[in-house]
N, C-alpha and C positions, 0 to 999 in steps of 0.2 A: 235347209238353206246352206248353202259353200260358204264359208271363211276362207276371206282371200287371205294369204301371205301379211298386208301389213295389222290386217286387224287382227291374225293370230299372234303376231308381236307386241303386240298393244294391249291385246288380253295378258299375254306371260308378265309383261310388263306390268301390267296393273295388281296379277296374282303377286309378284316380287314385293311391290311396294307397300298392300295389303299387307304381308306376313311382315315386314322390317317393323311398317306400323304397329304392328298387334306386338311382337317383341320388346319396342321401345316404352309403350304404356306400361307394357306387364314389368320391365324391369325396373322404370321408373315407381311403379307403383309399390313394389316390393321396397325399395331403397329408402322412399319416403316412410313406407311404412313402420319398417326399421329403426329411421331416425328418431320416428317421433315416440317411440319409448324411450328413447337416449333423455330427448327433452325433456320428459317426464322426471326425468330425475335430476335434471342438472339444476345448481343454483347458483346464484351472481352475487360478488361482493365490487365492490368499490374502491379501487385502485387509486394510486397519484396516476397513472396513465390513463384509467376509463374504466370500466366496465370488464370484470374477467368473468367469464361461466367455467365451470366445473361440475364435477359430477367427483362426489365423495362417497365410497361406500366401503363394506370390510370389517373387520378386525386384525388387530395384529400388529406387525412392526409397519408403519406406513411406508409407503412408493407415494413420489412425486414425479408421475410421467408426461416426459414432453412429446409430444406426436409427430409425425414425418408432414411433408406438404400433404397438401387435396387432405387433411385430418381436419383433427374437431375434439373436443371431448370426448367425442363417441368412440375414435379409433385412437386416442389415448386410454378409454377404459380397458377398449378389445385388447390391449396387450396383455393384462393380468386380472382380465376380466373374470376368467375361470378359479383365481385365486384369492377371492375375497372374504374366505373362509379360514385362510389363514397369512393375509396380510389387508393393510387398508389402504386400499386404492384411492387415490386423488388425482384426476384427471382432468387439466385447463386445457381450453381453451387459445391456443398461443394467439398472437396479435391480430385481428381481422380473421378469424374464424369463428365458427359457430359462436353467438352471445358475446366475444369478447371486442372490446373496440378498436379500432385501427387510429394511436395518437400519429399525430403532425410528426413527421420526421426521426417517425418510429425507427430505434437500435436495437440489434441483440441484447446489451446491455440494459434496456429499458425494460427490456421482456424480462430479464432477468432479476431486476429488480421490483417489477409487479408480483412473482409470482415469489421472491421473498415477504412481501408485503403478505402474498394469501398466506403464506404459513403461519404469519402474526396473528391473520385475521381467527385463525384455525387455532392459534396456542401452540403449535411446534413448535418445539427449540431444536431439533432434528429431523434427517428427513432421508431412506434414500432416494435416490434419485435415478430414473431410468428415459432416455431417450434412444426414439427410433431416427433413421432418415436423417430427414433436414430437423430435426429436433438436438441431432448430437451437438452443433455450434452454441447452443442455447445452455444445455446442459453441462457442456464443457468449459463456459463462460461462468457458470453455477457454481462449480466446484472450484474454481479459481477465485472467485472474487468471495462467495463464502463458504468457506470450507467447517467454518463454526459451525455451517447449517444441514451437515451435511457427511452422514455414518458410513457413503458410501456412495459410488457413480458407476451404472449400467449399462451400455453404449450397445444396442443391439442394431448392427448393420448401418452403424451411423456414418457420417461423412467425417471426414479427417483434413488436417493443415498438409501440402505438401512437406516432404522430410528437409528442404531447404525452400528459402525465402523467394519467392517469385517474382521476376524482374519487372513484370509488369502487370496493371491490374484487375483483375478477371473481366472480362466483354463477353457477347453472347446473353443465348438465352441457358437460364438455368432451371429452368422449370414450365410448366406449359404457358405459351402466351393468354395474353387476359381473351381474344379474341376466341378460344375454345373451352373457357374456364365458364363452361352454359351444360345443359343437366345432353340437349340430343347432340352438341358434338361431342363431347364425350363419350356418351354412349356411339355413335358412329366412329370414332379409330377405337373402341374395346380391343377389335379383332388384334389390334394388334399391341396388345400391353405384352401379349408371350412375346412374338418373335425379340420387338425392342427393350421392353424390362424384364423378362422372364417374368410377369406373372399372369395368374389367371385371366382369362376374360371376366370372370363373376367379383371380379375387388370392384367390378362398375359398382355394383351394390352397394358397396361400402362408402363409395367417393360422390353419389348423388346424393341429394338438391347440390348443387354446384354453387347459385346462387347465394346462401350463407359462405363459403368457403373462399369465395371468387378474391374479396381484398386480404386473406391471408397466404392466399395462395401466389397473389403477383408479387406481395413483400416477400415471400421466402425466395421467389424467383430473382427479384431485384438486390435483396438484400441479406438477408441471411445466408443464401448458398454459395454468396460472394465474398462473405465475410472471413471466410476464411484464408481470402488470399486479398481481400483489399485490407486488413486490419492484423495481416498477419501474425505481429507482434507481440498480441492477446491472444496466440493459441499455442506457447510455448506448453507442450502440457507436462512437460517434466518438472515445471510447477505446481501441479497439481499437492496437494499435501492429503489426499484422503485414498482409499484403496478404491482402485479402478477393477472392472470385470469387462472386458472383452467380447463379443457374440458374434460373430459375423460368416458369411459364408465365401467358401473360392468362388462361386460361381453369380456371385452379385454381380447383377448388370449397372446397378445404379449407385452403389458405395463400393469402389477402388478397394480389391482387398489386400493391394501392396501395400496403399497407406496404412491400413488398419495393424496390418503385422507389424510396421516399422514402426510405429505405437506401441505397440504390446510390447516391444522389445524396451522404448526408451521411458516409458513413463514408471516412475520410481515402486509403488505399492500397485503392480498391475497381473493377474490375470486371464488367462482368455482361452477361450474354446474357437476352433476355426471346422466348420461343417465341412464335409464335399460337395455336398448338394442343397435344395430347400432357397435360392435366390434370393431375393431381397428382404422376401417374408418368411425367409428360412423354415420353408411346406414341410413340416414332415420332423423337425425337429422338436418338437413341443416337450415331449417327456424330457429328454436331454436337458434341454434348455431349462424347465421346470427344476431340477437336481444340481444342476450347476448353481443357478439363483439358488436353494434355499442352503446352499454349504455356504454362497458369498456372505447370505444372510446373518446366517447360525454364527459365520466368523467375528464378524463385524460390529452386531448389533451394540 
């Protein structure tokens, strides 16, 4: 039988769409699958804000990690997940993400104050403290308001105040609209997290079910990653009164690594390792980075 011309396009067509499908189940599946050991381990206490989940594990001198947007518990564990043989890991939840609840007219300062509240719940009177991404406004809010709480602050690739006061108040989007914050468009632009974030396609894994994530994810967009230039005035960090550690890479697509140097430079007990390569998720640094952390550690404790 001949195949004319439009049903041989119709066929490839159908092959193409076949494969993206088979793709998108098997990633999703993977990601989900993923997750749900995360869950397995996390637990919820009861905030003045709502609901925060966690996942506690380790021994050792404890990390209070904040996690970047599209996070969760899960991808606050993955920071020092490998090191909970010799510190102990505590990993929330931030506002409207995985288990935690999104209050009314949610602040930085609110998150900051819930996740003092977890350290009561826990018996810490100390704590250090590490944030990635859009977690460094949170964590840099931490250390300022209590520094009592607080042996030490980690800032791996995080976002920074500009070096002077901005004339007007951040507009725009700063993080993905709510309208692709769903598990298949995500997975549909992967292809392009390298060209525009410099990372992998396979972080899809890490950032699906999207659903859990979705209202923490438009707050960081809306609010947190604004906060830095609408509330300017609360991010003097030469404030700061505790010893700061620096991590960041030149080749960050998504945290300014001018800002981050001209930090390292003014903030009083500061630190800092500056990569050449390795991008937002600084690929390739790990031992480094592992060696750097446990001299900040050894110093400080």
């Amino acid at each position: 039988m001949k195949i004319t011309k439009k049903k041989m396009i119709f066929l490839i067509l159908g092959i193409i769409v076949f494969a993206l499908a088979i793709d998108f189940i098997a990633v999703r599946k993977i990601a989900t699958d993923r997750f749900a050991v995360y869950e397995t381990k996390a637990k919820t206490m009861n905030s003045s804000y709502g609901k925060i989940s966690f996942i506690d594990e380790g021994e050792g001198e404890p990390f209070l990690v904040f996690h970047g947007i599209t996070g969760g518990y899960d991808q606050g564990f993955d920071v020092l997940s490998g090191r909970t043989g010799d510190y102990r890991v505590i990993a929330p939840s931030r506002f409207g993400y995985p288990g935690s609840d999104m209050p009314k007219d949610a602040t930085v300062d609110m998150q900051v104050e819930a996740f003092a509240e977890l350290l009561d719940t826990l018996a810490i009177e100390k704590i250090f403290v590490v944030a990635t991404s859009a977690g460094g406004a949170v964590a840099q809010r931490f250390a300022l308001m209590h520094s009592e709480r607080c042996k030490g602050l980690v800032l791996y690739c995080s976002g920074y105040p500009a070096s002077e006061k901005p004339t007007k108040p951040a507009e725009g989007m700063t993080g993905p609209p709510e309208a692709i914050c769903n598990d298949f468009a995500m997975w549909l632009i992967s292809p392009l997290f390298k060209p525009i974030m410099g990372m992998d396609r396979s972080v899809i894994k890490q950032i699906i079910p999207m659903k859990e994530r979705r209202a923490g994810i438009v707050f960081d967009g809306d609010v947190v990653n604004k906060d830095h230039t609408n509330n300017y005035d609360n991010y003097d960090l030469r404030n700061i009164k505790v010893p700061v550690l620096i991590i960041h890479s030149e080749d960050d697509k998504l945290a300014e690594p001018e800002k981050a140097k001209y930090w390292s430079n003014e903030i009083p007990a500061c630190s800092s390792v500056f990569f050449s390569g390795g991008g937002h998720l600084m690929t390739g640094n790990s031992e480094d980075i592992n060696n750097v952390v446990d001299e900040f550690v050894e110093k400080n404790k």
